[in-house]
N, C-alpha and C positions, 0 to 999 in steps of 0.2 A: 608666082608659081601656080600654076590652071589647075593642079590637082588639088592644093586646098581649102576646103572651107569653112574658113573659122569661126563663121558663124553658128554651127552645127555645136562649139564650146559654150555658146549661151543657151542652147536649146533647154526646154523645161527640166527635160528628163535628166539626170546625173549619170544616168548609164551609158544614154547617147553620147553626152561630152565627153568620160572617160574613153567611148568606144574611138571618137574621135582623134582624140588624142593617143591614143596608139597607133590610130593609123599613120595621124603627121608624125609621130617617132618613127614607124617603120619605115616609108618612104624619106624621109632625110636619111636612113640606117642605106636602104636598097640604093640610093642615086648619092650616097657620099654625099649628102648636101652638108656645111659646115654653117654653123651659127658662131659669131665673132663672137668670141669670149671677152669678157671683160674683168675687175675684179672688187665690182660693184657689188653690194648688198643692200639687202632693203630686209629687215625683220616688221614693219608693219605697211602687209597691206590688206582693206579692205573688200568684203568680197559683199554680195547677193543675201548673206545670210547676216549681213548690217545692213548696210547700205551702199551699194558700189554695181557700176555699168556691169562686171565684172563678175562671172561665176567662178567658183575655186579652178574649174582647169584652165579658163580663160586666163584667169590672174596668172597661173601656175605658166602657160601658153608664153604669154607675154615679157614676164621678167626672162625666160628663156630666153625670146628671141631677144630682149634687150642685153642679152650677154651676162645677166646677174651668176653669181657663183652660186647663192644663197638666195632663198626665197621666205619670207615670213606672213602665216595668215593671223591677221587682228579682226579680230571680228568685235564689235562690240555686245556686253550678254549673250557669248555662243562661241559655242564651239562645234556648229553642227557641221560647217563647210572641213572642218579637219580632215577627217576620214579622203572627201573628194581629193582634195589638197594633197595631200601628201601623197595619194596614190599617180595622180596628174602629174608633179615634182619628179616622185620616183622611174615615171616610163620617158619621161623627157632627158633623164638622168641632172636634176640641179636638185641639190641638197636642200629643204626646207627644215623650219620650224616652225611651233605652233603656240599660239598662246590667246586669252582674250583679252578687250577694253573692258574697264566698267566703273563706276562713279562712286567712289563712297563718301559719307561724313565725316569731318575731322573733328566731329563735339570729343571734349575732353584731352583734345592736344594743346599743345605752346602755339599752334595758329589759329586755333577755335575764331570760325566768323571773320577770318579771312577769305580774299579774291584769289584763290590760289593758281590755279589751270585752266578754269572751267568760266568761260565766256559769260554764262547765266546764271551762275548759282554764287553766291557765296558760299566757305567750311565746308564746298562738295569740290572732292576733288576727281582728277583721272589715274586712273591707276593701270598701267600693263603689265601682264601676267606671263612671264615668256618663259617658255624651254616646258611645255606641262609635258610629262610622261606618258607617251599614248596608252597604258594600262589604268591610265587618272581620268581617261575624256569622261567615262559615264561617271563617274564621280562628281567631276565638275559640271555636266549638264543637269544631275539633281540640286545643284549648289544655287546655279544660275535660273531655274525654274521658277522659283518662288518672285525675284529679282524679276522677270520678264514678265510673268502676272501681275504687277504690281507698274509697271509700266507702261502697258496695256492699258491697265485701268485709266491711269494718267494721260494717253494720248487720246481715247474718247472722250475726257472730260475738254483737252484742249481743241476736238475737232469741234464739240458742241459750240466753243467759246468762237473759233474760228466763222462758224457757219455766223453767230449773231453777226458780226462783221459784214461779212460780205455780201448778206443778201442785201443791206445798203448799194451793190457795187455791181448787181444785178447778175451776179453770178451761181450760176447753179449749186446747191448745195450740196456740200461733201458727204459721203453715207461711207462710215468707217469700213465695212465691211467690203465692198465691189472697190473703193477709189484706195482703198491705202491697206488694209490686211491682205487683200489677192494681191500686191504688186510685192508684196514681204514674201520670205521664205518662211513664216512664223509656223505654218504649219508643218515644216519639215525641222522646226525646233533654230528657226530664226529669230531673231532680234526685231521688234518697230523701233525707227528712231523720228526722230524730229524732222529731220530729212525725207522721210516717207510722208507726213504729213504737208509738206513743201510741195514736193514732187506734184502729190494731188491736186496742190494749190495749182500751182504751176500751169498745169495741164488743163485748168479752169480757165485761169484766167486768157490761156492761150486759145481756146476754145473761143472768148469773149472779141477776143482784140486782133490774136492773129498777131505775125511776128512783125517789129520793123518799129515805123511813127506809132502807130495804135497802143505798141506796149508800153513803149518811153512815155505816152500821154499820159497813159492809166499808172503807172509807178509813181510818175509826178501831181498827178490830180487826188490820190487815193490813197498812195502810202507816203507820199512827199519826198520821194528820195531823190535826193543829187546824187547820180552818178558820175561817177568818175570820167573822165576822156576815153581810157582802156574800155570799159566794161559799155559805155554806149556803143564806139565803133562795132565791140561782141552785138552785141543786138541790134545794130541795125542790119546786120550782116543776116538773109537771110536763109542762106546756103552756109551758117557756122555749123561745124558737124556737136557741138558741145553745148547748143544754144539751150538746152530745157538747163544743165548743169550749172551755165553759167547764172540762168537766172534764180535756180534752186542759191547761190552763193550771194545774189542780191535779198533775196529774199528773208535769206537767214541773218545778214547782218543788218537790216534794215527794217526787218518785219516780225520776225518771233516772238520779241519782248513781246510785242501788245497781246500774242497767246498762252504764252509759256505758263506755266503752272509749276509752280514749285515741288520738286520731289521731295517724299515723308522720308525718314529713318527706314521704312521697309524695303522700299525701293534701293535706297541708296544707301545701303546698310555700313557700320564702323568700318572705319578701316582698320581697326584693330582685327577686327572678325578678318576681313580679307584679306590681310597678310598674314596670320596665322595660317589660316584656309591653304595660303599658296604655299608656305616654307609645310604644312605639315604633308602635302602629295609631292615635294619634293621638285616645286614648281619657283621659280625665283620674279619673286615681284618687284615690281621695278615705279617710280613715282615718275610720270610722264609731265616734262619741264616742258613749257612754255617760253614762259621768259617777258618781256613787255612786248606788245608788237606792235610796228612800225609799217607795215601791210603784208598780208596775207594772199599767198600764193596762188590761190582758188576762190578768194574774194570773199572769203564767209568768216573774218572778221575784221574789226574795227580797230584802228589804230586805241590801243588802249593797255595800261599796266596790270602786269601779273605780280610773278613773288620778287621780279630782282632787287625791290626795297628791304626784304626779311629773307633773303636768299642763306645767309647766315646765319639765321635763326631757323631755317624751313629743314636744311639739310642734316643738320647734325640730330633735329628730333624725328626726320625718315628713318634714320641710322637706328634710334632707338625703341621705335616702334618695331622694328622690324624685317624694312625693306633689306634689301641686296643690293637694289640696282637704282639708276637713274636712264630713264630714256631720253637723246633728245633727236630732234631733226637738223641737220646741219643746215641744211638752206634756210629754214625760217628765220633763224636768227642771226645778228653780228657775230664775228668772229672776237669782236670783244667779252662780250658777253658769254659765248663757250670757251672760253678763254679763263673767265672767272668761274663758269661750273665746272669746266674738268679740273681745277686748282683746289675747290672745295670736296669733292665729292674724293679726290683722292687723298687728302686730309683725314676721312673719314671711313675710306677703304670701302668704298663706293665699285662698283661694276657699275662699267659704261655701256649700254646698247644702241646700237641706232636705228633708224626706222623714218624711213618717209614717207606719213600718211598719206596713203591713196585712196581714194574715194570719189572721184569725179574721171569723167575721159580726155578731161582735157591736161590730167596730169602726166606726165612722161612718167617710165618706169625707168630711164636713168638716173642718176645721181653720181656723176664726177666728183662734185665735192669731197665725197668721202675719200676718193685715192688719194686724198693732200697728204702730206707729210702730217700735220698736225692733227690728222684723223685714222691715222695707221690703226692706235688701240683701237678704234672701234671696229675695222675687219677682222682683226685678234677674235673679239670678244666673240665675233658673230662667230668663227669657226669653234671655240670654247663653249657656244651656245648651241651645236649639229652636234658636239661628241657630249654635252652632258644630256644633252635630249635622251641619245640613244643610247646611250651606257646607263642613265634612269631607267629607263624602260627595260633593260637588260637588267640588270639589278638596283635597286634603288639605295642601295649603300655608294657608289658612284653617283649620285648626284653631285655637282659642283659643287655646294655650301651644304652635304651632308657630312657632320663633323665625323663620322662615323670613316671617311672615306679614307682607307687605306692606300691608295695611291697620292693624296696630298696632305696626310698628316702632315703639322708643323711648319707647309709652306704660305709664305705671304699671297696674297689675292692677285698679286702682277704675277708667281710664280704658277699658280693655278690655275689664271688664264692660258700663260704660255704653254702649259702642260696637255693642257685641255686641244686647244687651239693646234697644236699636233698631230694628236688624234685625230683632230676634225677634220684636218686636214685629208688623212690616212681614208677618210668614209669613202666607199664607191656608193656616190648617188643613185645606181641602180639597183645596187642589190648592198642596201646599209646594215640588212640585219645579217647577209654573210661574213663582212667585212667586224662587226662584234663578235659573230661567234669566233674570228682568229684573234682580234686583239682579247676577248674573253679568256683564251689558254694563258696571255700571260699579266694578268690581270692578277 
């Protein structure tokens, strides 16, 4: 279509992308253009304000045109693409939710000093924050403020560590501030992650070698990796349009240990603290399942075991700490294996969400998988996760798992889904807070 351009949704400015983005609504509105619906959902995708090709209307742009019903921002430490997000959702008319990523310690649980989620760290896990109340965002960006300083801290110490490395490898040395804090949205109240520090690498090394034989030499000579059959054809290819992405994905599985730096208690604070944190703004936290992997979708990790050996152990003391929920990705793992968490977690009266992390552009924003028969409850859960968003924010006695909540007094968690998931159903994506003040009369 000649009249758009979508590029103008990555632009710096958030006003130009928003501005954008009305316009691609109103031209689809004026020339009847239809976008093929689907009845896909995604509750985690990454934007600009983590790590991701992807600014919130961009992200918002795209699940659109991929037909998603539902759209989700995860951002990790942040919630500052929200506001974009939901405003971008709202004029394309697709119902979003919002929640963040973020890593805490499990000292003083039943898996103290276990490998639970988290590729690098031992007893630090992942944890997702879904359904926060937009009347909760400034709440939660003073929560996460401290948690980003303190990360910060930690990525200058691994830039330093980085730089002794490399000047071995005759590459130009990284300066935290021009190569990796300008390319973050940190000062619009973004996240650094590790992947920011890659990127920069990235962008070095590519600078050194240039794409094609030059880089496979230096990967092999320098970091000693064997790459896979898949991931060389990516890089010899030097017309791939995902080629910095892909190598940001060799990089991180094959290169970070020798930088990585261990996060403190500050940074990565209890998880006792952060689920209290989310059940008391009325926010449902969710423990973000892995599982063993057998290889990874976007290549940034290593065939290697998570919790499925204490999986029985892992879930019943999430239950008691606090969680709500369990996140997982349908495609990363066996159908065996989600097979034995949704068995468990519903044992334990577990809420299931789904979410397929996006972070790179070489990932699709479809996911068929999830229409299976045996993934039904998770589109339930996501429309029970649009109507307690907005009925939170309408009043916070309507949260999903606030006891308080006189429309599900005394029903079971599959009853409260289904209840919910009606509602949600019921939302006009364009105008969701009209569509609360009618179901509010009988409320």
């Amino acid at each position: 279509m000649e009249e758009l351009n979508i590029s103008k949704l990555n632009d710096p400015c958030s006003h130009i992308r928003l501005s954008e983005i009305e316009r691609i609504a109103s031209l689809f509105k004026e020339k009847n253009y239809q976008v093929l619906k689907t009845k896909e959902v995604n509750n985690h995708i990454h934007t600009i304000y983590s790590f991701s090709p992807y600014s919130p209307s961009m992200a918002a742009y795209l699940a659109w045109q991929a037909g998603l019903q539902t759209a989700g921002i995860m951002d990790h430490d942040s919630v500052a693409g929200c506001p974009e997000f939901v405003s971008a959702c709202k004029r394309l008319g697709i119902n979003s939710t919002q929640g963040f990523e973020l890593r805490a310690n499990f000292s003083g649980t039943k898996v103290e000093e276990k490998k639970l989620n988290n590729p690098d760290s031992k007893n630090i896990g992942y944890l997702a924050i879904h359904g926060i109340p937009e009347r909760r965002w400034k709440e939660v960006e003073k929560f996460l403020k401290p948690i980003q300083q303190m990360r910060n801290g930690r990525n200058k110490e691994m830039v330093e560590k980085l730089n002794h490395l490399i000047e071995n490898w005759g590459i130009e040395k990284i300066d935290f501030y021009p190569d990796v804090y300008a390319i973050s949205q940190a000062k619009e109240g973004g996240s650094i992650t590790e992947r920011h520090l890659l990127y920069a690498l990235a962008k070095k090394i590519l600078q050194k070698t240039g794409k094609g034989e030059g880089l496979l030499s230096f990967l092999q000579d320098n970091l000693k990796v064997d790459l896979s059959e898949k991931l060389t054809i990516f890089l010899l290819n030097q017309g791939n349009l995902h080629y910095i992405y892909d190598l940001i994905g060799v990089l991180k599985s094959n290169f970070l240990d020798q930088i990585y730096i261990q996060p403190n208690d500050q940074e990565c604070i209890s998880v006792f603290d952060v689920v209290k944190f989310a059940n008391d703004i009325n926010a449902i936290p969710a423990y973000a399942y892995l599982g063993d992997v057998i290889s990874s979708p976007t290549g940034d990790k290593k065939a290697e075991k998570f919790e499925d050996n204490f999986l029985d152990q892992l879930i019943p003391e999430i239950k008691s700490i606090g969680f709500k929920s369990v996140t997982y990705m349908p495609p990363r793992n066996t159908f065996a294996q989600l097979q034995r968490l949704q068995r468990i977690c519903r044992k334990y009266d577990l809420m299931e969400i789904s979410g397929v992390d996006i972070n790179s552009s070489r990932q699709s924003f479809h996911c068929p998988i999830i229409l299976k028969p045996e993934f039904s409850n998770l589109v339930e859960a996501t429309w029970a996760l649009i109507a307690h968003q907005k009925l939170a924010n309408h009043n916070e006695k309507y949260a999903l798992f606030n006891n308080c909540n006189p429309l599900l007094k005394g029903k079971s968690l599959r009853e409260k889904i289904k209840i919910y998931a009606e509602m949600g159903r019921k939302i006009d994506a364009n105008n969701p807070g009209k569509t609360i003040e009618k179901l509010s009369f009988s409320l």
